[in-house]
KEKE-686030 format. One record per atom (N, C-alpha, C): residue number from 1; y, z, x. Coordinates in pm, whole numbers, always signed. Atoms other than C-alpha are relative to their C-alpha. Example, Ala and Ser with C-alpha at 12.3 -4.5 7.8 and 13.67 -1.06 7.14 Angstrom:
# KEKE-686030
<1 <-119 +0 +89>>
<1 <-450 +780 +1230>>
<1 <+120 +0 +90>>
<2 <-119 -6 -82>>
<2 <-106 +714 +1367>>
<2 <+109 +73 -77>>
***
This chain:
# KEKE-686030
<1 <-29 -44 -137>>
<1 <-1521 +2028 -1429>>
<1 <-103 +101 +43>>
<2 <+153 -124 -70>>
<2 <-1802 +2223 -1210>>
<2 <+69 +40 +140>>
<3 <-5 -46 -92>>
<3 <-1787 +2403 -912>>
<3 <-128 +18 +91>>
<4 <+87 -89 -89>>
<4 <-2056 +2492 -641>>
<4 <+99 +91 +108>>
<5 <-85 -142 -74>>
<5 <-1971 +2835 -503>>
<5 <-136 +71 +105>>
<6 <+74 -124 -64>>
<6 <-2119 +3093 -288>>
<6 <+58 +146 +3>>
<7 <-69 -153 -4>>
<7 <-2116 +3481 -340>>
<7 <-39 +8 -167>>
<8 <+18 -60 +211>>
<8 <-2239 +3641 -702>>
<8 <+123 +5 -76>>
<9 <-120 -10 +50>>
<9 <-1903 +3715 -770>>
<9 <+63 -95 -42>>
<10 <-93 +156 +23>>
<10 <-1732 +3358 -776>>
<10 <-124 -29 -119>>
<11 <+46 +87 +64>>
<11 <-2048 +3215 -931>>
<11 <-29 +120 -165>>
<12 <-3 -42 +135>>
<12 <-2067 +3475 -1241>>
<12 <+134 -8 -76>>
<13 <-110 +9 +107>>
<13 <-1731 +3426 -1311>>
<13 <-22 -150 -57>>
<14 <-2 +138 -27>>
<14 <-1749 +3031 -1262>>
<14 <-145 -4 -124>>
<15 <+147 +7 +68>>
<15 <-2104 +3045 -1416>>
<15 <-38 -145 +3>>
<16 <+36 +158 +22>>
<16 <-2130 +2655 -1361>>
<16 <+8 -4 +160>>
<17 <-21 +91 -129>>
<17 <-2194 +2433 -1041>>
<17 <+43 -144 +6>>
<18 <-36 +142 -83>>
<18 <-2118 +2119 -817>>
<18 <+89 -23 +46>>
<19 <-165 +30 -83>>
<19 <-1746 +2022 -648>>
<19 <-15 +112 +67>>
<20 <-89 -91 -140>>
<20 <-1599 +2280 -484>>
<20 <-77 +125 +63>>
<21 <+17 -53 -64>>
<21 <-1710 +2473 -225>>
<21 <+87 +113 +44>>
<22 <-98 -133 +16>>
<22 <-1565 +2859 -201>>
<22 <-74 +47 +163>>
<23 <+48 -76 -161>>
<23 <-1637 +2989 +190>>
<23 <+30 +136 +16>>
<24 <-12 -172 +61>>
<24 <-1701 +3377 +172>>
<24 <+34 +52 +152>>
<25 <-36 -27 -104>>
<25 <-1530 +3433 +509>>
<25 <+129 +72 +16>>
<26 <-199 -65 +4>>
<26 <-1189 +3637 +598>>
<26 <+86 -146 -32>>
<27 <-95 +76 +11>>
<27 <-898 +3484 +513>>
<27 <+149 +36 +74>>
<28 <-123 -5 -55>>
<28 <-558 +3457 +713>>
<28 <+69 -89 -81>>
<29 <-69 +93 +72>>
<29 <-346 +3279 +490>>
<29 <+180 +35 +16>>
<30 <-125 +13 -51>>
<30 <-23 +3204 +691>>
<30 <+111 -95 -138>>
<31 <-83 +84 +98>>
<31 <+279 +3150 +472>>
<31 <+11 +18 -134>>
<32 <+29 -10 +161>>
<32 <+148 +3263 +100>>
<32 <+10 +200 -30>>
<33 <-69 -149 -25>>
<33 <+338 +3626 +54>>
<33 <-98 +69 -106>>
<34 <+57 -65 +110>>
<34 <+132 +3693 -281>>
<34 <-102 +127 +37>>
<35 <+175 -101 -92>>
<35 <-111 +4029 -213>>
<35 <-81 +76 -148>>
<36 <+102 -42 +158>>
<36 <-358 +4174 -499>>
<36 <+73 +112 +3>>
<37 <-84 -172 +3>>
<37 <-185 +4520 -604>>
<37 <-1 +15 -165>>
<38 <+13 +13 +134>>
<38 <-173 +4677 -949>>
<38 <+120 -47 -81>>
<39 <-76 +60 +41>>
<39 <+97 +4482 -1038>>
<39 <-46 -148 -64>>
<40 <-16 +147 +47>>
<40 <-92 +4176 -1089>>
<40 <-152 -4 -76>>
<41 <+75 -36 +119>>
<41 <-316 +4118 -1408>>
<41 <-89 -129 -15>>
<42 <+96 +138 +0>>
<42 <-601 +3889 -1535>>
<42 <+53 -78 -179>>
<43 <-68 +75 +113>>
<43 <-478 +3686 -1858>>
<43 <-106 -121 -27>>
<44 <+50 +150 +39>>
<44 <-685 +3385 -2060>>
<44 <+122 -118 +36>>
<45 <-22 +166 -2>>
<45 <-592 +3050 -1960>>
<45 <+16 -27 -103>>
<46 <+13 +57 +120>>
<46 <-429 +2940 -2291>>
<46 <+22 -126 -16>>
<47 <+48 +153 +42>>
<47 <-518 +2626 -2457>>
<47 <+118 -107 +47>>
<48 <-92 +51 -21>>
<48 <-168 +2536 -2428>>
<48 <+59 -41 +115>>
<49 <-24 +15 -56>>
<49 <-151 +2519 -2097>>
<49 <-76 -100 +87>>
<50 <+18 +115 +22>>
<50 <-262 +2165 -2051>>
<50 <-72 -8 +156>>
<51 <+75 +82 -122>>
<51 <-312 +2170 -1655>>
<51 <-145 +94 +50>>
<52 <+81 -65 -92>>
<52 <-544 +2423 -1596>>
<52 <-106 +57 -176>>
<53 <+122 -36 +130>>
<53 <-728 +2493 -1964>>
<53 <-104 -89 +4>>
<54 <+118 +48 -26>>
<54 <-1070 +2415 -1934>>
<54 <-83 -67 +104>>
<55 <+37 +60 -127>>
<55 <-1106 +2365 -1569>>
<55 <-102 +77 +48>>
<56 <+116 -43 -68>>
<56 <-1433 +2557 -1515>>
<56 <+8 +158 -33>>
<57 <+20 -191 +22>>
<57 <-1320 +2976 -1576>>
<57 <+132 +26 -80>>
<58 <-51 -60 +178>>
<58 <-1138 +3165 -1872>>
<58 <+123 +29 +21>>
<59 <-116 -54 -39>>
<59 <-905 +3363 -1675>>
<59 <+72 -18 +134>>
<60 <-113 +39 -96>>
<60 <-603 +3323 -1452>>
<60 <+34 +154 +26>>
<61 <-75 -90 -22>>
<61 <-438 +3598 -1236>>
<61 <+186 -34 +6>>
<62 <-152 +37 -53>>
<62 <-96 +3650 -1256>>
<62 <+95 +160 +49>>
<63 <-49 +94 +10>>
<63 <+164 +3701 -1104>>
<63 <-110 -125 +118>>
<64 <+70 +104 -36>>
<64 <+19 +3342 -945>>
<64 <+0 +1 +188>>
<65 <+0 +13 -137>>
<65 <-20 +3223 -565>>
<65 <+141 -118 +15>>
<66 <-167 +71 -27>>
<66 <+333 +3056 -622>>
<66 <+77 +122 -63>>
<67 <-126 -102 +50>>
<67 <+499 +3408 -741>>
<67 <+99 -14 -110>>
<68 <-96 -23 +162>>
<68 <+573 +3318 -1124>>
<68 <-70 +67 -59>>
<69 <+1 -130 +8>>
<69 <+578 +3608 -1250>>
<69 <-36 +11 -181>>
<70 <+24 +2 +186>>
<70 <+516 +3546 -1663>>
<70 <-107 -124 -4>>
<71 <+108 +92 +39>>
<71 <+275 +3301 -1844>>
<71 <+99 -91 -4>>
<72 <-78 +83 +68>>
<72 <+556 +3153 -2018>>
<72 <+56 -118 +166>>
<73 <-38 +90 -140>>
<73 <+675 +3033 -1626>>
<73 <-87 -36 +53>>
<74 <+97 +104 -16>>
<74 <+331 +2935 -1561>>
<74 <+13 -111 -46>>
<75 <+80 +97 +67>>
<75 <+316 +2701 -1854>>
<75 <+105 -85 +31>>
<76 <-100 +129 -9>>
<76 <+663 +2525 -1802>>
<76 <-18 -45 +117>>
<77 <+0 +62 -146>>
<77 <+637 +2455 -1419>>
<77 <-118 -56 -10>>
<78 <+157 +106 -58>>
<78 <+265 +2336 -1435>>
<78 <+13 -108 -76>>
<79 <+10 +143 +108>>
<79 <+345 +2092 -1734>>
<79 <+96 -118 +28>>
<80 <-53 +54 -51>>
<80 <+569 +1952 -1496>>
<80 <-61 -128 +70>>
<81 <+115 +89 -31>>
<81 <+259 +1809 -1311>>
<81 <-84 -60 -82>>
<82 <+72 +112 +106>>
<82 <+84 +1646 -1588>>
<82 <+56 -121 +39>>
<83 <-3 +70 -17>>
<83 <+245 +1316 -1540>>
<83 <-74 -62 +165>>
<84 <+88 +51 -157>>
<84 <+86 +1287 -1162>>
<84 <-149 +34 -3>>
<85 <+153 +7 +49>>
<85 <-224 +1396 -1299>>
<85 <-57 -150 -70>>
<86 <+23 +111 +82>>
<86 <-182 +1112 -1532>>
<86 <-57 -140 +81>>
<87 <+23 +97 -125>>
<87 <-209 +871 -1226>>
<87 <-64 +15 +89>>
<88 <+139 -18 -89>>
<88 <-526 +1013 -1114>>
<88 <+14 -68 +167>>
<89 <-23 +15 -147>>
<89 <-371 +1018 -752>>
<89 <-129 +51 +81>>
<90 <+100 -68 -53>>
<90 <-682 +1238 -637>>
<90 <-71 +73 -77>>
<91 <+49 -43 +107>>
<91 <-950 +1361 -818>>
<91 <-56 +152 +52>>
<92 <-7 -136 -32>>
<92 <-935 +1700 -646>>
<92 <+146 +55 -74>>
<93 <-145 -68 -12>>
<93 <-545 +1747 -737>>
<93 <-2 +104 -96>>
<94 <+40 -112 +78>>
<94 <-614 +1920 -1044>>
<94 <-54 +127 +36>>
<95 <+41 -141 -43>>
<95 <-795 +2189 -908>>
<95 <+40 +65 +108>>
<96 <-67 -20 -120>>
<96 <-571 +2209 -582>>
<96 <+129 +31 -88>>
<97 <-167 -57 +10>>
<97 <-276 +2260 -827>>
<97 <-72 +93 -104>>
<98 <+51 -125 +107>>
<98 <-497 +2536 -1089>>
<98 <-47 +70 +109>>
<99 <+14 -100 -62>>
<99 <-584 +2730 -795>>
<99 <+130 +64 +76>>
<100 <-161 -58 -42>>
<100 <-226 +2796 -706>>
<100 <+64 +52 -131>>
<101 <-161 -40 +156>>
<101 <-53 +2779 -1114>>
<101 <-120 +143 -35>>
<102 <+115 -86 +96>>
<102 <-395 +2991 -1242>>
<102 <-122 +47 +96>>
<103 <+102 -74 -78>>
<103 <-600 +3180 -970>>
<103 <-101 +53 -66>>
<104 <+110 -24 +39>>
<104 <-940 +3239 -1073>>
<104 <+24 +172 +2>>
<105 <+8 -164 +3>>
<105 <-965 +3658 -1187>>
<105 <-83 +14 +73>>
<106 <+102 -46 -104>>
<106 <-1149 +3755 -876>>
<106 <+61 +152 +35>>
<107 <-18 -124 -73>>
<107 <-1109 +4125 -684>>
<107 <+87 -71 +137>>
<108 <-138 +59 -125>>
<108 <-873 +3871 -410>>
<108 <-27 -103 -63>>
<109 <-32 +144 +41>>
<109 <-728 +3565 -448>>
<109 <-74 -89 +112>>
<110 <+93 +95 -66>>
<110 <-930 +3250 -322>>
<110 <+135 -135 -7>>
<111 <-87 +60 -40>>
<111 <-684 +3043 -188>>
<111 <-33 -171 +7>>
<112 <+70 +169 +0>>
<112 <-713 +2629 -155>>
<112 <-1 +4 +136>>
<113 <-16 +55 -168>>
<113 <-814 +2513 +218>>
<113 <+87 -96 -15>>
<114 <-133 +112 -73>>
<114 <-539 +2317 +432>>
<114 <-90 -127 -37>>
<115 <+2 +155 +32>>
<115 <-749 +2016 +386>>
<115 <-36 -56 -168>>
<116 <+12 +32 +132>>
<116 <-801 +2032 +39>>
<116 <+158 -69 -73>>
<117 <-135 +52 +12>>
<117 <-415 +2017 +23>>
<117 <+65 -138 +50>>
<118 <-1 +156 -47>>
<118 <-390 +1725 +267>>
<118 <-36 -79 -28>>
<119 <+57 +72 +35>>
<119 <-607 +1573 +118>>
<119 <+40 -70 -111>>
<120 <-77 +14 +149>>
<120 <-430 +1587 -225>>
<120 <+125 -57 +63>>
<121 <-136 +52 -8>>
<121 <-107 +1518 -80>>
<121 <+4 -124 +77>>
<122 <+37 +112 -5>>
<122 <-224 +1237 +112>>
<122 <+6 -136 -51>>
<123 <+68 +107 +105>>
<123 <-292 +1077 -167>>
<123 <+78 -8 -138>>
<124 <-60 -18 +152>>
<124 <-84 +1159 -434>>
<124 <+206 -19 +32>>
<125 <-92 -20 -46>>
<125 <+228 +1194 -232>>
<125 <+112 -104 +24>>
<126 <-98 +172 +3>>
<126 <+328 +790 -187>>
<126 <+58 -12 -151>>
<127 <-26 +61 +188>>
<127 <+293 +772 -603>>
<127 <+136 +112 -37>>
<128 <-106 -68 +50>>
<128 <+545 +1088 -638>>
<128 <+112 -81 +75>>
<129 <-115 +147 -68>>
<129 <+788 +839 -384>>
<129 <+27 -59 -51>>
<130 <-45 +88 +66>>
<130 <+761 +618 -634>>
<130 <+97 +34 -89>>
<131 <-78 -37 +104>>
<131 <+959 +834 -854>>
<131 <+102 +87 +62>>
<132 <-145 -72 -54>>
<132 <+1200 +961 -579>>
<132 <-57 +86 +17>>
<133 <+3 -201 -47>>
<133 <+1044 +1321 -537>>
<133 <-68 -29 +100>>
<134 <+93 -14 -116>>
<134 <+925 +1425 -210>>
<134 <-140 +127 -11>>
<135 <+97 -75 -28>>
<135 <+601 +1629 -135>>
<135 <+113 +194 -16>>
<136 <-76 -79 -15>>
<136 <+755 +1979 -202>>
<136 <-66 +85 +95>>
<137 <+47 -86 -127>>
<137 <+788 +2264 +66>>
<137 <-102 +110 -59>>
<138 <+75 -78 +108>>
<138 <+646 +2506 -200>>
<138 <-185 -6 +36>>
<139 <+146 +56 +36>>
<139 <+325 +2290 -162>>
<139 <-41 -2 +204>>
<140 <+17 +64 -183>>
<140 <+332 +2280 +280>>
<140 <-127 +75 +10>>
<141 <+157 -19 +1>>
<141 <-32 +2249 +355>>
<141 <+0 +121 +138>>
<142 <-22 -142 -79>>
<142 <+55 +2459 +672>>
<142 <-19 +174 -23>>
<143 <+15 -154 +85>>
<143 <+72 +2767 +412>>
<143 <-161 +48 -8>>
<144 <+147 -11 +32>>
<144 <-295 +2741 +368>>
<144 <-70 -16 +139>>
<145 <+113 +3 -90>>
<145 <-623 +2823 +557>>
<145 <-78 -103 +30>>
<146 <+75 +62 -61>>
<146 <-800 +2666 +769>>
<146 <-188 -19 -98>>
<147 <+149 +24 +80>>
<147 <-1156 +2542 +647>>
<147 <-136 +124 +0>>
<148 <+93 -140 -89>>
<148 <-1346 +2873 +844>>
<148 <+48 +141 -94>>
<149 <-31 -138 +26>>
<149 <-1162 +3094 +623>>
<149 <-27 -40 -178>>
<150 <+6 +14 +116>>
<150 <-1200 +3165 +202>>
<150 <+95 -56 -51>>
<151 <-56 +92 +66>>
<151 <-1095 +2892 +30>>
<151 <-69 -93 -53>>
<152 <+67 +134 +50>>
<152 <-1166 +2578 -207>>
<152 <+28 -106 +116>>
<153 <-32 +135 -81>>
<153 <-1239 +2241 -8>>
<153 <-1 -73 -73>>
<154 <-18 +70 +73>>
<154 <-1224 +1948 -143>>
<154 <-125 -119 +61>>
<155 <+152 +80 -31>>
<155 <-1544 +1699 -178>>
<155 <+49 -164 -70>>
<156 <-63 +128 +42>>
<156 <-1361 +1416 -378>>
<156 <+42 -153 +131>>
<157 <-114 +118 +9>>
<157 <-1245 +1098 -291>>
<157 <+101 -112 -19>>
<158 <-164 +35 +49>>
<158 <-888 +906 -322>>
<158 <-48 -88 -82>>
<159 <+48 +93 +105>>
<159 <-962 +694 -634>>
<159 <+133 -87 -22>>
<160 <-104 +79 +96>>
<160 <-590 +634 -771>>
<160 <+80 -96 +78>>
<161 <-121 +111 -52>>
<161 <-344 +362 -670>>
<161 <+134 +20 -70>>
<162 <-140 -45 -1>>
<162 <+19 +357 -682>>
<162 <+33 -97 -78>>
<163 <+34 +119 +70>>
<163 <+15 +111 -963>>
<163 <+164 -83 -8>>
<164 <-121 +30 -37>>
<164 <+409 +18 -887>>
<164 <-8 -103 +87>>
<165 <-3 +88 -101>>
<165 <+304 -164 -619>>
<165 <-121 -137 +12>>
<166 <+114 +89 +71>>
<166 <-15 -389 -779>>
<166 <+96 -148 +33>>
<167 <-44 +156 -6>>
<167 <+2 -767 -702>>
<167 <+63 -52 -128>>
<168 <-62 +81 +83>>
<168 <+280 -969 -877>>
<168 <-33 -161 -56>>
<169 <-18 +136 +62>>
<169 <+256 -1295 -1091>>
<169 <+106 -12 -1>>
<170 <-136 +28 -15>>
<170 <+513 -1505 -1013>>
<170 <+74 -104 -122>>
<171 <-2 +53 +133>>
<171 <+707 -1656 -1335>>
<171 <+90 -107 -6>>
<172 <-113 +84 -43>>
<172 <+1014 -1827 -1206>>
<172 <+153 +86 +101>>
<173 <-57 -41 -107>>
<173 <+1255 -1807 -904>>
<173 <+119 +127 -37>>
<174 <-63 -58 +41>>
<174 <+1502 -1652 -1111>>
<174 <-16 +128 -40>>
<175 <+105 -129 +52>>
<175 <+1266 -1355 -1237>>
<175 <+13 +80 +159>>
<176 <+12 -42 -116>>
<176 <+1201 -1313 -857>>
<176 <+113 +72 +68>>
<177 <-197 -5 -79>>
<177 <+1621 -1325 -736>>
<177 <-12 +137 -55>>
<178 <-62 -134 +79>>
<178 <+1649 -1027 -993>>
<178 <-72 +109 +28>>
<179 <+70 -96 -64>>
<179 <+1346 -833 -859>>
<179 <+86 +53 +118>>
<180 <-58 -13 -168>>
<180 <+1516 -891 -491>>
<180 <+94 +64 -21>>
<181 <-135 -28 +0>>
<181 <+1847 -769 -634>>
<181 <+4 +163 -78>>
<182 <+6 -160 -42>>
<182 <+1702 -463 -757>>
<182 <-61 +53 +29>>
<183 <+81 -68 -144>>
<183 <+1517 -342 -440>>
<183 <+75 +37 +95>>
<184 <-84 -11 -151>>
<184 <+1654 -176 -168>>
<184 <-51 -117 +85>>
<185 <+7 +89 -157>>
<185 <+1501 -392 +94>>
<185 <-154 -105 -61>>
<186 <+119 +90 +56>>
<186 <+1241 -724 +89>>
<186 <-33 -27 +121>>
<187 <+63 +15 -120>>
<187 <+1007 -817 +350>>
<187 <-151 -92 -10>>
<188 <+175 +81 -23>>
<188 <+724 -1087 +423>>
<188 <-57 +48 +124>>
<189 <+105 -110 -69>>
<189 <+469 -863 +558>>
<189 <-151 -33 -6>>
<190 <+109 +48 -44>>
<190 <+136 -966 +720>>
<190 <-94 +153 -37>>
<191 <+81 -83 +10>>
<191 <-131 -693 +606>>
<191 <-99 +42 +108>>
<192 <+69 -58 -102>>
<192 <-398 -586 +847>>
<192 <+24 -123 +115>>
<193 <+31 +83 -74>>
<193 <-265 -844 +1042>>
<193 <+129 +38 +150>>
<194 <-86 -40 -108>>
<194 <-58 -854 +1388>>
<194 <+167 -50 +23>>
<195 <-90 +76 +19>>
<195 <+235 -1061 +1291>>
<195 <+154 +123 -69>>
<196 <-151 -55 +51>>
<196 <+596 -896 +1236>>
<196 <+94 -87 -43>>
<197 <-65 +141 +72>>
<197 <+756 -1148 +981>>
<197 <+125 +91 -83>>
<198 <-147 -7 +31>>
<198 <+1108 -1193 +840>>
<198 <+49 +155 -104>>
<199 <-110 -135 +170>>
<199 <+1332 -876 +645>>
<199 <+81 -97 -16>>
<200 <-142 +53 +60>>
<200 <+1527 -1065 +431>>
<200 <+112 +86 -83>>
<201 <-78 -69 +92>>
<201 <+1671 -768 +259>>
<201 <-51 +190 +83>>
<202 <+1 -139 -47>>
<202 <+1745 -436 +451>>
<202 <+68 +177 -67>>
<203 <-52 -94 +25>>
<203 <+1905 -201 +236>>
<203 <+85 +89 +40>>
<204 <-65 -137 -116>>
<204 <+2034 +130 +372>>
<204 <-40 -8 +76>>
<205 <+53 -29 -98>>
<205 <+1809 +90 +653>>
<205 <+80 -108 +100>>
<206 <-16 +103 -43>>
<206 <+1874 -85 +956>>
<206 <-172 -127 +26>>
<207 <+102 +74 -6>>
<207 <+1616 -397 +1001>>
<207 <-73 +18 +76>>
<208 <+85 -21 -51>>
<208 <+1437 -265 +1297>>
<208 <-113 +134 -28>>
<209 <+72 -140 +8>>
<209 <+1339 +72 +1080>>
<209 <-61 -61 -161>>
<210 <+88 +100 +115>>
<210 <+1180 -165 +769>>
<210 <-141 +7 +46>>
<211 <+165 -32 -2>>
<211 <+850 -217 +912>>
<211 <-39 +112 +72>>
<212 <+78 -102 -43>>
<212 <+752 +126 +1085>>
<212 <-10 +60 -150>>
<213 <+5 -116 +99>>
<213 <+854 +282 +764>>
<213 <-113 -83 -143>>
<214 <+97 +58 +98>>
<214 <+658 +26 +560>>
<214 <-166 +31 +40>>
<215 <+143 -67 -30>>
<215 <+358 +66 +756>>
<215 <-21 +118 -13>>
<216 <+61 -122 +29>>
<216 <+341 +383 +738>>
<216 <-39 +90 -172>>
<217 <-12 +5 +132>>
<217 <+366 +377 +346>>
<217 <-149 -64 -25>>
<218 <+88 +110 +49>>
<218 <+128 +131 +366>>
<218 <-189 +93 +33>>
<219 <+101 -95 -46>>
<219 <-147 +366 +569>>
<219 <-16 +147 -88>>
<220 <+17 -107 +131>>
<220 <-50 +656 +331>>
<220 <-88 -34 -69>>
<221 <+81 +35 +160>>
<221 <-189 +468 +8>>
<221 <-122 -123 +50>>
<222 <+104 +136 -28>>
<222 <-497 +257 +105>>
<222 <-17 -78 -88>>
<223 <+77 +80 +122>>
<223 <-584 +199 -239>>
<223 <+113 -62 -52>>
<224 <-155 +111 +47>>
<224 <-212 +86 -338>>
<224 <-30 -105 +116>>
<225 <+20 +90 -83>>
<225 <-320 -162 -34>>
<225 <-66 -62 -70>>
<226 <+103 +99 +48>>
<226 <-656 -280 -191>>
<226 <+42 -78 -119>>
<227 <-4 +88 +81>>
<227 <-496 -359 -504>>
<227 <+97 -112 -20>>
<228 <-123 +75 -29>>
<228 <-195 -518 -387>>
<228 <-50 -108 +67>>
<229 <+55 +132 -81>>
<229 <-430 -736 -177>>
<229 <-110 -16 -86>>
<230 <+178 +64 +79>>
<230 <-763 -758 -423>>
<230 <-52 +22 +80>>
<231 <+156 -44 -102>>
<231 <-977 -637 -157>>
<231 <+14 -135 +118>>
<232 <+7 +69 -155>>
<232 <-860 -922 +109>>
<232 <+26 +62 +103>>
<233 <+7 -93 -124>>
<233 <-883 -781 +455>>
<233 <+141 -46 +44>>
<234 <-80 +40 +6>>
<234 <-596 -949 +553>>
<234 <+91 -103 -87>>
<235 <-124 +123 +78>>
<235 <-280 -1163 +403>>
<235 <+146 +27 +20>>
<236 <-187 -3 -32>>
<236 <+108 -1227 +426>>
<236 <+7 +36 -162>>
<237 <-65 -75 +185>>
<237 <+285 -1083 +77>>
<237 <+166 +47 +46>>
<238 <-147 -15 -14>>
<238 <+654 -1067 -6>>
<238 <-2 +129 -58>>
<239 <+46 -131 -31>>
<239 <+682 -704 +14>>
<239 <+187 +90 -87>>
<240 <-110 -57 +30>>
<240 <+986 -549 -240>>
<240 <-21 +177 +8>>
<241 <+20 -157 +35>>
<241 <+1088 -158 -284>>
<241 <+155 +71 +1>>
<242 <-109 -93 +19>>
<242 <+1340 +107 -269>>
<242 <-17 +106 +112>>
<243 <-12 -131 -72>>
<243 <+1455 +358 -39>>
<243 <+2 +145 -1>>
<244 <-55 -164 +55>>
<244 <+1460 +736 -107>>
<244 <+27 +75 +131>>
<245 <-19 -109 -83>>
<245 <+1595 +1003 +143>>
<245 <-63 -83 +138>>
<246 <+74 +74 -134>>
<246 <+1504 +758 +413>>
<246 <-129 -26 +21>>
<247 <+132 +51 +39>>
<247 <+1159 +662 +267>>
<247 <-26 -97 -28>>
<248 <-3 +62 +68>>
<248 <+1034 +376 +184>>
<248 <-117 +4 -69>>
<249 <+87 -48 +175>>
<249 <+894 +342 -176>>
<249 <-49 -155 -38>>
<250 <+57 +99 +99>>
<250 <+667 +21 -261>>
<250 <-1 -49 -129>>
<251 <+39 +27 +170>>
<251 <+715 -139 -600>>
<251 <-55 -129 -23>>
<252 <+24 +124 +24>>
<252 <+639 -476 -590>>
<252 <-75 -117 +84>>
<253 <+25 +96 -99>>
<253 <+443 -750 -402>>
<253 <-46 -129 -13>>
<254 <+98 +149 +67>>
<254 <+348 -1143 -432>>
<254 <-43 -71 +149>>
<255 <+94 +104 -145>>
<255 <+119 -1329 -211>>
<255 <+92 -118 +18>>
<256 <-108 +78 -51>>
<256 <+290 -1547 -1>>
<256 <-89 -108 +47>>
<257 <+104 +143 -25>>
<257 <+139 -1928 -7>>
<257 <+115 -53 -86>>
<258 <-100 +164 -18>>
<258 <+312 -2277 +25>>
<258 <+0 -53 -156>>
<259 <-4 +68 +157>>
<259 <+176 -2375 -347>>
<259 <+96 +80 -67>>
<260 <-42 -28 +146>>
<260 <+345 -2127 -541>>
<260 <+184 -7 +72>>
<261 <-131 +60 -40>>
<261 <+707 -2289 -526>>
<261 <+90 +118 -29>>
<262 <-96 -115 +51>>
<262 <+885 -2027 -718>>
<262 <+61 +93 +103>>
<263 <-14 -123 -141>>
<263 <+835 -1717 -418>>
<263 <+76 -95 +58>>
<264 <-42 +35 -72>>
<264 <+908 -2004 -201>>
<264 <+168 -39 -30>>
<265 <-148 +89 +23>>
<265 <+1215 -2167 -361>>
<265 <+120 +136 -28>>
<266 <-89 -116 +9>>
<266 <+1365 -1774 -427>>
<266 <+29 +63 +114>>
<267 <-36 -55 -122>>
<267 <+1324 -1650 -60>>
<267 <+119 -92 +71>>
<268 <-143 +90 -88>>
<268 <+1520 -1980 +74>>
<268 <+110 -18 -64>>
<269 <-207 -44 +96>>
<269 <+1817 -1896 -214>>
<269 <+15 +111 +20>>
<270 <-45 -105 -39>>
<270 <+1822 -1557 -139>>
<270 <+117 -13 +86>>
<271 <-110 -5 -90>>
<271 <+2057 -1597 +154>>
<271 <+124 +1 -83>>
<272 <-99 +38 +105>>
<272 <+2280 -1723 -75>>
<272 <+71 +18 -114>>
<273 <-20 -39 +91>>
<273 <+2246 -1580 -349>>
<273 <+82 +193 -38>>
<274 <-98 -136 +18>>
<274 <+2481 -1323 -529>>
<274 <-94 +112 -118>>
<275 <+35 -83 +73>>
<275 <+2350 -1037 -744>>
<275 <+99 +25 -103>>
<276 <-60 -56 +74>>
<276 <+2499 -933 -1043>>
<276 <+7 +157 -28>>
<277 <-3 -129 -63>>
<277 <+2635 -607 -1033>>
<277 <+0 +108 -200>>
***
């Protein structure tokens, strides 16, 4: 992990370059109560603490720019995020969540810019959906500065996919029924295209709030798009998922064509068909 900085100060601690950009300007940082005072100390980054050891500098201030107040409550809440690291949602997130758990030992805290956060949450934010959690308030990019003021930006871009939602092989109709039966809602859905095709399966929702909320799922994750389509610009795809808190959550999708009988011969038993409970 590297950094490009500006200011002697950042770059002798940092002592390395390239990524992130530090802007040596005031800061207003609406929303983030933390203030430097002799209450708050510089500490090694220990090994053990998986999300932020060896991300470019030695030491962490604490207490942090989320107000946990011990190491020991550093290390359990950040090892929380390892699994969404794991799914290389954004290849900034890491350093958008170690400049909040483990503030660089500076003379002030260097805060993350608002779009460094958007940017991360953007992007990372459909794949935590997949697992039911929402974007937390903790994390509201609102809290953070503007790009004009001191803060990290973010130079990356969105690499990961929401791998839940990756194109299906279809195996037999019966395989399919049992997908349909445990999804909240199913939908043959035209991709970049203009067509508003059948909900056969609405869930909690009602059927006219299925496709805004899909599209907009769908515009979240681009790259859960590309791989769900292979890089076709457009296509129709039978479109499964789940609901959370009035979200909808992508898990599943199969291209929708006349040869493969199976999709076809499971959408026209659906109606019909019962679920086992």
């Amino acid at each position: 992990m590297s950094f490009e900085t500006t200011g002697s100060a950042i770059n002798a601690k940092l002592g390395i370059s390239v990524f992130i950009m530090v802007y040596l300007l005031p800061c207003a940082c609406r929303g983030m109560s933390v203030k430097m005072g002799s209450s708050t100390r510089c500490l090694p980054i220990p090994k053990a603490m998986a999300l932020c050891h060896d991300i470019g500098y030695v030491e962490m201030r604490i207490p942090n720019l989320l107000e946990h107040q011990t190491l020991a409550e550093v290390m359990q809440q950040s090892s929380s995020w390892l699994p969404l690291l794991a799914r290389e949602c954004h290849p900034d997130a890491r350093i958008f969540l170690c400049s909040l758990f483990a503030p660089i030992c500076l003379d002030r805290f260097i805060y993350p810019c608002r779009s460094l956060c958007e940017a991360v949450r953007n992007s990372c934010a459909p794949i935590m959906a997949c697992y039911g959690y929402p974007w937390p308030e903790i994390l509201n990019c609102n809290k953070f500065p503007a790009d004009h003021g001191l803060c990290i930006s973010f130079i990356g871009l969105p690499q990961a996919s929401c791998r839940d939602c990756e194109l299906e092989e279809t195996t037999s109709s019966k395989e399919i029924l049992n997908t349909f039966c445990t999804n909240d809602f199913g939908k043959i859905h035209t991709v970049n295209g203009a067509a508003v095709l059948e909900v056969f399966k609405h869930g909690p929702l009602l059927k006219p709030d299925i496709q805004p909320k899909l599209q907009s799922w769908l515009d979240l994750d681009a790259t859960c798009v590309q791989n769900m389509t292979r890089g076709n610009r457009a296509g129709t795809y039978v479109i499964v998922g789940q609901v959370h808190n009035g979200r909808v959550v992508v898990n599943k999708a199969y291209l929708w064509q006349r040869r493969d009988k199976n999709l076809m011969l499971a959408v026209r038993k659906w109606k019909y068909h019962r679920c086992r409970v």
